[in-house]
MIPAMAR-880613 format. One record per residue (C-alpha): residue number from 0; residue in three letters; y, x, z. Coordinates in steps of 0.02 Angstrom, whole numbers. Layout:
N
+-----+-----+--------+--------+--------+
|   i |  aa |     py |     px |     pz |
+-----+-----+--------+--------+--------+
| NUM | Ala |      Y |      X |      Z |
...
+-----+-----+--------+--------+--------+
//
This chain:
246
+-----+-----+--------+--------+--------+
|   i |  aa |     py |     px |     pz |
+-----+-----+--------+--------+--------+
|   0 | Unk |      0 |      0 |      0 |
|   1 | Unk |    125 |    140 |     53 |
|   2 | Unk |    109 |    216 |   -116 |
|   3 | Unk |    146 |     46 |   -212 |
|   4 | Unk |    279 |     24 |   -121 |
|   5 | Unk |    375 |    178 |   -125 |
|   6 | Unk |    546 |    179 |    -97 |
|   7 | Unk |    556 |      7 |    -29 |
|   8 | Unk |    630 |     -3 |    141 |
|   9 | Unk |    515 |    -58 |    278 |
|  10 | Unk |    513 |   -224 |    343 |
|  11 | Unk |    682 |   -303 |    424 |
|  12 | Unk |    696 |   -328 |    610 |
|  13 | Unk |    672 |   -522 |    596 |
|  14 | Unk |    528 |   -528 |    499 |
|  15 | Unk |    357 |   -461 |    546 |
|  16 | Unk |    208 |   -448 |    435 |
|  17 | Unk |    103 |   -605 |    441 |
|  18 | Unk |    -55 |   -608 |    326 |
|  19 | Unk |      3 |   -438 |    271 |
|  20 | Unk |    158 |   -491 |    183 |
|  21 | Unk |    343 |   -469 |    227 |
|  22 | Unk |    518 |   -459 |    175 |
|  23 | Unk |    602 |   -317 |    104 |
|  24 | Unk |    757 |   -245 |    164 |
|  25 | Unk |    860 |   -225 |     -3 |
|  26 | Unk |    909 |    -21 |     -2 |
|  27 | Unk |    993 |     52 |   -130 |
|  28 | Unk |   1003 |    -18 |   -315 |
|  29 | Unk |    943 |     72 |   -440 |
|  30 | Unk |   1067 |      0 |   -599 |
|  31 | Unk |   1230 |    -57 |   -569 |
|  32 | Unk |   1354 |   -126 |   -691 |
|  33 | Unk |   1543 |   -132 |   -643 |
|  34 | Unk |   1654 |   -274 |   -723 |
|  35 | Unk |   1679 |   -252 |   -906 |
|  36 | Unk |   1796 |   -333 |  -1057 |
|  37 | Unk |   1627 |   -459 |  -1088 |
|  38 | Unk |   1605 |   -493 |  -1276 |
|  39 | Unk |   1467 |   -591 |  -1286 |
|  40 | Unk |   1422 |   -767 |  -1253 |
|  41 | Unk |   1417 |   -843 |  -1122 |
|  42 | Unk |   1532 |   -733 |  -1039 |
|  43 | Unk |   1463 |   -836 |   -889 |
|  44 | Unk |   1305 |   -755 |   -891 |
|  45 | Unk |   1392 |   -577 |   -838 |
|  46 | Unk |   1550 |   -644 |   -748 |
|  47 | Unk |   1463 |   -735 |   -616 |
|  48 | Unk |   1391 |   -572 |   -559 |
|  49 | Unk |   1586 |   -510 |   -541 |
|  50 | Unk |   1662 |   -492 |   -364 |
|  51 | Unk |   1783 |   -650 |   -337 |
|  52 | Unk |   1752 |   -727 |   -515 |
|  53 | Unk |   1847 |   -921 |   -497 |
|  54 | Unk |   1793 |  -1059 |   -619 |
|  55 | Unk |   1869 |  -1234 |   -628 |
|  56 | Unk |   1739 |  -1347 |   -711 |
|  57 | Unk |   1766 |  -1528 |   -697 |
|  58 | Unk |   1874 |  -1567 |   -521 |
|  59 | Unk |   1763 |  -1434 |   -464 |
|  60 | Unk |   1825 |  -1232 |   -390 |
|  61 | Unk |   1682 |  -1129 |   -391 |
|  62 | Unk |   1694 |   -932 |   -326 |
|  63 | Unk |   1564 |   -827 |   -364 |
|  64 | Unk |   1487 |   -665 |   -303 |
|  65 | Unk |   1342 |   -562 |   -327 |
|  66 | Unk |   1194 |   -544 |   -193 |
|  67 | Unk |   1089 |   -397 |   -197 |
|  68 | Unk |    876 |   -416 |   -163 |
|  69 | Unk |    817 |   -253 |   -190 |
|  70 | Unk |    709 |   -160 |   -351 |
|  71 | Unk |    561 |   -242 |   -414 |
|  72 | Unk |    440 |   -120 |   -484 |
|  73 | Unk |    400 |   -182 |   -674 |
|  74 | Unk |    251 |    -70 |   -693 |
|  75 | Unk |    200 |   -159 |   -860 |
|  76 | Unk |    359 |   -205 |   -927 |
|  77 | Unk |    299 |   -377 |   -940 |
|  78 | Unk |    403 |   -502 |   -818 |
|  79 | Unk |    347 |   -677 |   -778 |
|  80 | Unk |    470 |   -819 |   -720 |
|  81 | Unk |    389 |   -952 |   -615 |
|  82 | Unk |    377 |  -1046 |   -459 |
|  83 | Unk |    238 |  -1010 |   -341 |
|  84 | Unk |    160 |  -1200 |   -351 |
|  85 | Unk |    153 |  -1205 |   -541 |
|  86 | Unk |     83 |  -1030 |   -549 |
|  87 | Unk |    -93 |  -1003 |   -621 |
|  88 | Unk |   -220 |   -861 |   -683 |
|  89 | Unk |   -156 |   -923 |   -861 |
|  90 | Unk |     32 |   -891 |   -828 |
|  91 | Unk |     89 |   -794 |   -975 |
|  92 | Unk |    251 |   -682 |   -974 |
|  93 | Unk |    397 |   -673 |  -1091 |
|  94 | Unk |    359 |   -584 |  -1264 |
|  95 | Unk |    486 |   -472 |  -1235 |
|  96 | Unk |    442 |   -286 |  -1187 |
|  97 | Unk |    560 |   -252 |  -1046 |
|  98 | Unk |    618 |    -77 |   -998 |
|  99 | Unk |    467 |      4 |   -837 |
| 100 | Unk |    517 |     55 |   -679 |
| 101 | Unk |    603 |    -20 |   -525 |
| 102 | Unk |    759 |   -118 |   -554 |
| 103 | Unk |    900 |   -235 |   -458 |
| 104 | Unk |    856 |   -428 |   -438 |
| 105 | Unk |   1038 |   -502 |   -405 |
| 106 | Unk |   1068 |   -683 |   -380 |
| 107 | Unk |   1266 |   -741 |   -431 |
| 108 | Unk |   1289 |   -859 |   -260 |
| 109 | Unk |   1433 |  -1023 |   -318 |
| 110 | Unk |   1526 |  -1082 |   -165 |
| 111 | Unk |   1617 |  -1253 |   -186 |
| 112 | Unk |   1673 |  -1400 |    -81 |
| 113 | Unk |   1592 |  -1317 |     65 |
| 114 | Unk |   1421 |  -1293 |    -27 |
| 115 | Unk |   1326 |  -1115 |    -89 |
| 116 | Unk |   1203 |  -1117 |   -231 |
| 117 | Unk |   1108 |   -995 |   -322 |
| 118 | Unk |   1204 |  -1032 |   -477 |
| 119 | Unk |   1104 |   -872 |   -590 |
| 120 | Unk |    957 |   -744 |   -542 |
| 121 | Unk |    949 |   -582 |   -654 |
| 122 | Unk |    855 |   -438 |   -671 |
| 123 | Unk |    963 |   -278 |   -720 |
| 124 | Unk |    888 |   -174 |   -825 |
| 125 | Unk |   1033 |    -47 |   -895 |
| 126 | Unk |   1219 |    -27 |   -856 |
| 127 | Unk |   1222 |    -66 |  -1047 |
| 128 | Unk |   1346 |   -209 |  -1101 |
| 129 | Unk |   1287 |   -376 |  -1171 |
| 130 | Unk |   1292 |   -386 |  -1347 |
| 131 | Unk |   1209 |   -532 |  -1360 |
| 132 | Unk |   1094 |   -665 |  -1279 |
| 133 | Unk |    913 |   -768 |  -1323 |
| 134 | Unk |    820 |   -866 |  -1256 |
| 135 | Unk |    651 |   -788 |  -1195 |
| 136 | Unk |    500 |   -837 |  -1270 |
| 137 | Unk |    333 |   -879 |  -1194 |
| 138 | Unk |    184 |   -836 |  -1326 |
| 139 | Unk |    158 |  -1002 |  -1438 |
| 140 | Unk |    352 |  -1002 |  -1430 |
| 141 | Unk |    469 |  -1028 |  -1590 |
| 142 | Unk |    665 |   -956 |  -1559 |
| 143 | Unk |    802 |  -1081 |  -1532 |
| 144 | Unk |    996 |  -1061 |  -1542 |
| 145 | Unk |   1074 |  -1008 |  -1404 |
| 146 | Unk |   1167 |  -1166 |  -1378 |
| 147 | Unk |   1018 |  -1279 |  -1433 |
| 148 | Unk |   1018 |  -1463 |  -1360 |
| 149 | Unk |    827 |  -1406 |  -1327 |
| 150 | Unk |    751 |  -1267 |  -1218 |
| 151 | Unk |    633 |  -1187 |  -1151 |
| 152 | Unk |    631 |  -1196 |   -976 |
| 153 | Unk |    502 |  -1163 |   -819 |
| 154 | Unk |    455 |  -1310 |   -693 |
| 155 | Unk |    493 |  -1296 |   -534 |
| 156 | Unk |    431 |  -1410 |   -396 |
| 157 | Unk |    439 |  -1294 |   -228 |
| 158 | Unk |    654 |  -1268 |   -230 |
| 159 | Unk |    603 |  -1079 |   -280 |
| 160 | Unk |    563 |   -976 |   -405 |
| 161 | Unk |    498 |   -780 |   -431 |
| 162 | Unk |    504 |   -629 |   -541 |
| 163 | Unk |    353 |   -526 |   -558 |
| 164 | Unk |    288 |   -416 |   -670 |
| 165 | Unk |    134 |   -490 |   -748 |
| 166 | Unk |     12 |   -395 |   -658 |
| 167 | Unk |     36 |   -488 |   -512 |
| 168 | Unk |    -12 |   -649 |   -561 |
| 169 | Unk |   -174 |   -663 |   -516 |
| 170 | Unk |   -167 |   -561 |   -353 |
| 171 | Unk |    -40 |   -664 |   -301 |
| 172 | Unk |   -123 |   -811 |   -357 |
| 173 | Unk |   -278 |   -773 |   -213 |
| 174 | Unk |   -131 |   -709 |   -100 |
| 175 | Unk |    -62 |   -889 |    -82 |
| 176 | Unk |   -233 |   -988 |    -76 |
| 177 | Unk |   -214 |   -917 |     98 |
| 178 | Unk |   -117 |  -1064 |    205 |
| 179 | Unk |    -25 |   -941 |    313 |
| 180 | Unk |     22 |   -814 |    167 |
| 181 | Unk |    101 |   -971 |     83 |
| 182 | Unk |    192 |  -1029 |    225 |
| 183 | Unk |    267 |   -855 |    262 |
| 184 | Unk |    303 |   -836 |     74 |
| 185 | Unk |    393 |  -1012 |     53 |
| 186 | Unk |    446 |  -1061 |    205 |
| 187 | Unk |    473 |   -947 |    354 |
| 188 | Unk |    531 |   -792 |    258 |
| 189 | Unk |    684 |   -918 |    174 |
| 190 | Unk |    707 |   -946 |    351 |
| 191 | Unk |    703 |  -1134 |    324 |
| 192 | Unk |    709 |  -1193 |    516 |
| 193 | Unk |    892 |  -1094 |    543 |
| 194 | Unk |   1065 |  -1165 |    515 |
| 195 | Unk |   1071 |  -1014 |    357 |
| 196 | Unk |    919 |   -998 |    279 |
| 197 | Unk |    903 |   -855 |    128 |
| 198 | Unk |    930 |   -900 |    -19 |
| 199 | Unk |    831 |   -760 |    -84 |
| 200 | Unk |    717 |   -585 |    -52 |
| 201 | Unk |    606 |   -458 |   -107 |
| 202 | Unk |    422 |   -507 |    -38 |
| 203 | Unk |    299 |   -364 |    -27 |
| 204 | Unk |    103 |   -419 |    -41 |
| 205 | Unk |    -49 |   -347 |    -99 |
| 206 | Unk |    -42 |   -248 |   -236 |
| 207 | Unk |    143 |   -244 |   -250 |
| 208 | Unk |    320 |   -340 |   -240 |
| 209 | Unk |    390 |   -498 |   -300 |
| 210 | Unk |    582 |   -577 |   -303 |
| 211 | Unk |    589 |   -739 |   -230 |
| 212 | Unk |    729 |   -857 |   -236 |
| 213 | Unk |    806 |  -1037 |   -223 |
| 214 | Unk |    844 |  -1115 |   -384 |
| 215 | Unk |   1028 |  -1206 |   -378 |
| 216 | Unk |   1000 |  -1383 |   -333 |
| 217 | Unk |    804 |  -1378 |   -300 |
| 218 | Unk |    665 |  -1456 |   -454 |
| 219 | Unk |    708 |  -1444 |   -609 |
| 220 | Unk |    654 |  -1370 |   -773 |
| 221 | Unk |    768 |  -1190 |   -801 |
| 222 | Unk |    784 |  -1071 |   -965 |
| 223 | Unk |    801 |   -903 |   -970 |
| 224 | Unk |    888 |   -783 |  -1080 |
| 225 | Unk |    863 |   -601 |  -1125 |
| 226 | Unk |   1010 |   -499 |  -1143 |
| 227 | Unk |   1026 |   -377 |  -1288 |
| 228 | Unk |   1136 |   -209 |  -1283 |
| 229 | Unk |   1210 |   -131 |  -1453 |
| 230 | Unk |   1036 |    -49 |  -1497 |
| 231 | Unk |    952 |   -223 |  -1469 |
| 232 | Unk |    855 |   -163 |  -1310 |
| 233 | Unk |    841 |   -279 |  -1171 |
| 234 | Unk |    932 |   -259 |  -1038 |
| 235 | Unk |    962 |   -414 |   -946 |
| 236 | Unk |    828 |   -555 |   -893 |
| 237 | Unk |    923 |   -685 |   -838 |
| 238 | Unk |    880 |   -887 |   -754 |
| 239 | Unk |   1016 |  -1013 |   -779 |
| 240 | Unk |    992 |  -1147 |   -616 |
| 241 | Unk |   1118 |  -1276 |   -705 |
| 242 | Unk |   1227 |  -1276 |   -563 |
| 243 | Unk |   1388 |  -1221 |   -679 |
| 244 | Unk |   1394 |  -1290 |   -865 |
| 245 | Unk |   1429 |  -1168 |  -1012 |
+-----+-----+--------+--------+--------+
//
């Protein structure tokens, strides 16, 4: 375990291993990306993760910053986008060939009328600029415009959702037929029973880590988008939660 996890901080004070998982402490990132004159659309997608970004949509004043969960380690390069009750041994990952290694899972928190959301969750892959965004694709999967009246989207039915590269499905899969691993997973480690639970982490399990996170308003069905730099290499993977429109 100490090997897979290297470079991870140990566990946080306030949460002790139970069924041999536990939350992260975040540590250092390994990609940032300072504010930039964004070119491509929507600018959204890379403002949100700004520090003080305002947005007036509809009545609405929404402030935005940027929330730092840690590095996942990508060992395959192939990332999957679920939530843990839809999750299966047949789970595929995006097409897309993503950049190996260990990189920053940010969430871009929206604050309005009293209220905090997990507006976006990305995975930064390069301090590259956007060029431009698609829509990831699932195998089976034709591409759509950007601004499409259809998507593609992943269900979720737990108020969460996770990153993970692809070899983790299945281990995590037999990880959570365990009832207490899937309580301490879903429940305890958002802190769920506290007047501020967390609205996201790093989770490390056998054989590795996973990002987990609320998604914006709870259910839903949410797309993601890959984000291209000048050479057309990835370097964004990024969930829209539908809590701002664009």
């Amino acid at each position: 375990m100490a090997a897979l996890l290297s470079g991870c901080s140990t566990p946080t004070a306030s949460t002790s291993p139970v069924a041999t998982g536990y939350v992260l402490s975040p540590g250092r990132a390994t990609v940032s990306r300072q504010p930039y004159a964004v070119q491509a659309e929507p600018a959204l997608f890379e403002t949100s993760f700004f520090p003080d970004t305002q947005i007036s949509q509809d009545s609405l004043q929404f402030t935005l910053h940027a929330r730092f969960l840690g590095n996942l380690p990508v060992p395959s390069g192939r990332i999957v986008a679920a939530d843990p009750v839809s999750l299966h041994s047949q789970t595929q990952p995006f097409t897309t060939l993503f950049p190996r290694g260990r990189f920053p899972v940010e969430l871009a928190m929206a604050r309005f009328n009293g209220d905090e959301r997990v507006a976006f969750a990305r995975i930064l892959f390069s301090e590259a600029p956007v060029v431009s965004w698609e829509p990831a694709l699932l195998p089976g999967q034709k591409p759509l415009p950007l601004r499409s009246e259809e998507y593609y989207g992943y269900p979720v039915d737990a108020g969460m959702a996770l990153f993970m590269d692809a070899a983790n499905v299945e281990p995590l899969n037999r990880y959570l037929a365990d009832r207490a691993a899937s309580d301490n997973l879903m429940v305890t480690s958002f802190r769920l029973d506290t007047e501020s639970p967390s609205p996201g982490f790093l989770y490390a399990m056998p054989p590795d880590t996973v990002a987990a996170f609320s998604t914006g308003f709870g259910d839903g069905s949410y797309a993601t988008y890959v984000g291209l730099d000048a050479q057309r290499r990835p370097c964004r993977l990024l969930t829209d939660f539908q809590v701002i429109s664009w």
